[in-house]
C-alpha positions in Angstrom: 7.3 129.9 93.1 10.0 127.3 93.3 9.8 124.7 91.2 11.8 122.0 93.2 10.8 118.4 93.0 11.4 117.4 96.8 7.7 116.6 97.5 6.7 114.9 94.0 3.7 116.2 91.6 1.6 117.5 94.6 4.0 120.0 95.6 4.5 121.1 91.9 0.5 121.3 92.0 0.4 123.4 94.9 3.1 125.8 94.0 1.5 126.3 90.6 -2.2 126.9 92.5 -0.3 129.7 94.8 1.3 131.2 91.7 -1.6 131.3 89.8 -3.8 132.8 92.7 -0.7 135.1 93.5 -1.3 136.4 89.9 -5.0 137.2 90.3 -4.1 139.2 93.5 -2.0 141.4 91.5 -4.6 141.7 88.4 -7.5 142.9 90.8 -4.8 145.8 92.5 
């Protein structure tokens, strides 16, 4: 994602979660 610190830590924390779910969408296909 995009790592732009508008929001603070949480929206870090968030884009990191989607990232890291994003990557086990493309393991399991």
């Amino acid at each position: 994602g995009k790592r732009r610190m508008v929001g603070g830590q949480e929206d870090m924390i968030v884009d990191v979660a989607l990232d890291l779910l994003a990557a086990r969408k493309e393991q399991r296909s």
